[in-house]
C-alpha positions in Angstrom: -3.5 -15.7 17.7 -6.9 -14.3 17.0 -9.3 -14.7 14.1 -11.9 -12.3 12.6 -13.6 -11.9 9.4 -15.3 -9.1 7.3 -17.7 -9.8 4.1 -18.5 -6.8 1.6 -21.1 -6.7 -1.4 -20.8 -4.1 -3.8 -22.5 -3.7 -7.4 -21.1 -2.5 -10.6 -22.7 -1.4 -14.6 -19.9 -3.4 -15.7 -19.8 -7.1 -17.3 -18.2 -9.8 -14.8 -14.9 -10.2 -17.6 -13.9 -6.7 -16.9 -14.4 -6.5 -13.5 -12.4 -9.7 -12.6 -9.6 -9.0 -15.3 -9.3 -5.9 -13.5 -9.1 -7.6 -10.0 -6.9 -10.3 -10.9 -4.6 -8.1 -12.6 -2.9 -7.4 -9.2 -0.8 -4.0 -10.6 -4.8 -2.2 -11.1 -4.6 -2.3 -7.2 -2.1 0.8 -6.9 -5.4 2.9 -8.6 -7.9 1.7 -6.3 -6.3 0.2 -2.8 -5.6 3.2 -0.8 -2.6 1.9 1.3 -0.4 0.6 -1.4 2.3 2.1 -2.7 3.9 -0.5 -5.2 3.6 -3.3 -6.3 6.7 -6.2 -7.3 5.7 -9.5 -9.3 8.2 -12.0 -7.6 7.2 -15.4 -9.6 4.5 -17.7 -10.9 4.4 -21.0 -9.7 1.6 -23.9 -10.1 -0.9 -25.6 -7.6 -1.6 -29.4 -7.1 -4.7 -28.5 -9.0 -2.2 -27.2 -11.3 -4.0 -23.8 -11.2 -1.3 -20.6 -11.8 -0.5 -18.7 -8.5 1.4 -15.4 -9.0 3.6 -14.3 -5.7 4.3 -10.8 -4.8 5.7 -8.8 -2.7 3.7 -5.5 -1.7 4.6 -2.6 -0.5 1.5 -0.5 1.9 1.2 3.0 3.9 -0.5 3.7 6.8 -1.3 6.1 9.5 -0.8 5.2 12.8 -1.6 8.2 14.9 0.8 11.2 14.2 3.3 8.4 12.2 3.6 7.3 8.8 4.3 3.5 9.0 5.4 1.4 5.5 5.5 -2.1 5.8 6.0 -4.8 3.0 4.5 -7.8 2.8 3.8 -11.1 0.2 0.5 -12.1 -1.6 -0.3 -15.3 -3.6 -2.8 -14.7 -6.2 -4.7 -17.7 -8.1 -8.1 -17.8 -9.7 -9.4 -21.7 -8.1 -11.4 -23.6 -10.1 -14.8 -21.7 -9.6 -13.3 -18.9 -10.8 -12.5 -17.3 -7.4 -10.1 -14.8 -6.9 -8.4 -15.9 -4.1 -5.3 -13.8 -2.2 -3.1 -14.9 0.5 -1.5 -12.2 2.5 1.6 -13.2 4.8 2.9 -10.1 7.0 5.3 -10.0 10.1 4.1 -10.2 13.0 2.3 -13.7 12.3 -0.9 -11.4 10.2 -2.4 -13.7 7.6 -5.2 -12.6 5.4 -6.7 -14.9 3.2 -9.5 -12.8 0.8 -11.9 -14.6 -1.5 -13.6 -12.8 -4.4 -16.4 -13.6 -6.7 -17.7 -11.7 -9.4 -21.2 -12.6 -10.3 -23.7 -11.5 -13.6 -26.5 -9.5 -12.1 -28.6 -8.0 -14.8 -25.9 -5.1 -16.7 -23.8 -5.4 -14.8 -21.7 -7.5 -11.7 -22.3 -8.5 -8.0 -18.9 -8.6 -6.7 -18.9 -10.6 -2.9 -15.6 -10.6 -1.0 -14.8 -12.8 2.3 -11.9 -11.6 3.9 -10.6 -13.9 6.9 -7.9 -12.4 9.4 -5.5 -14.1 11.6 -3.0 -11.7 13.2 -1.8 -11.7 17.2 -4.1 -10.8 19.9 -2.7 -7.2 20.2 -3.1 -6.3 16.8 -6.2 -8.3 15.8 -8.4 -5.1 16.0 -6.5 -2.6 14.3 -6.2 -5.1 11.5 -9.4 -5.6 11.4 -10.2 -1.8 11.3 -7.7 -0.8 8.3 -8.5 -3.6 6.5 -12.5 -2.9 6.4 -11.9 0.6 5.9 -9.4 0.0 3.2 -11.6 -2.7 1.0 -14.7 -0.3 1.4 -12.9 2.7 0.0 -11.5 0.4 -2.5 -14.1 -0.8 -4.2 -16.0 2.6 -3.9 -12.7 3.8 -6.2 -13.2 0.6 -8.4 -17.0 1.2 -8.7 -15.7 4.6 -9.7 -12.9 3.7 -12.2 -14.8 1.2 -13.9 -18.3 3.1 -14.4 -16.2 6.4 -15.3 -17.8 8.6 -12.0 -15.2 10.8 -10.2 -12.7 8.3 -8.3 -13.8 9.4 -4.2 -11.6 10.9 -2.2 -10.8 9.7 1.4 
């Protein structure tokens, strides 16, 4: 197994409530996240912390050369007791992405920091990597959009 990590930093004219009701409301994801497809709420269950986690299952679309691939895999959601986002991606063949987001005050509007940490097999560690920097960047481009009312950007 290999291990990699991206950060991104990204500000919005929006209050810090909004943007993390948005984020934590894992359904928004289908407007902004451009490789998912749907979206299935499985269950909520509670940490030792007693925290809420939500579980579901997720359903992406990517291109992989001249191919269409689909592939579904589950995500635990919880807000920790900083007030975190966290997420917890499980996908076949041994991928694990665990993605912490914060959404700080900054003047009007909100500094939103994410930390996304990758563990996926040797093979595939780079391609992960790749799709998921590309994908988090274009998504909160589109919820930079969305939220401020611009024109959402097109790939």
């Amino acid at each position: 197994m290999a291990q990699d990590s991206f950060e991104l930093d990204t500000f919005i004219e929006v209050p810090p409530e909004k943007v993390k009701s948005f984020l934590s409301t894992l359904s928004n994801h289908t407007q902004i996240h451009p490789l998912i497809v749907n979206i299935a709420y499985e269950k909520t269950t509670k940490a030792a912390d007693g925290s809420r986690i939500d579980h579901y299952k997720i359903r992406d679309r990517m291109k992989q050369g001249p191919f269409m691939t689909t592939f579904t895999y589950s995500v635990e959601m919880s807000i920790n007791a900083r007030g975190e986002i966290v997420y917890d991606a499980h996908q076949s063949p041994g991928i694990y992405l665990h993605n912490v987001t914060i959404c700080l005050p900054e003047g009007n509007g909100t500094r939103i920091q994410e930390r996304v940490e990758i563990t996926a097999p040797s093979l595939l560690i780079k391609t992960v990597y790749k799709q998921g920097l590309a994908s988090h960047k274009e998504m909160f481009a589109k919820l930079k959009a969305l939220l401020e009312g611009s024109p959402i950007p097109s790939k």
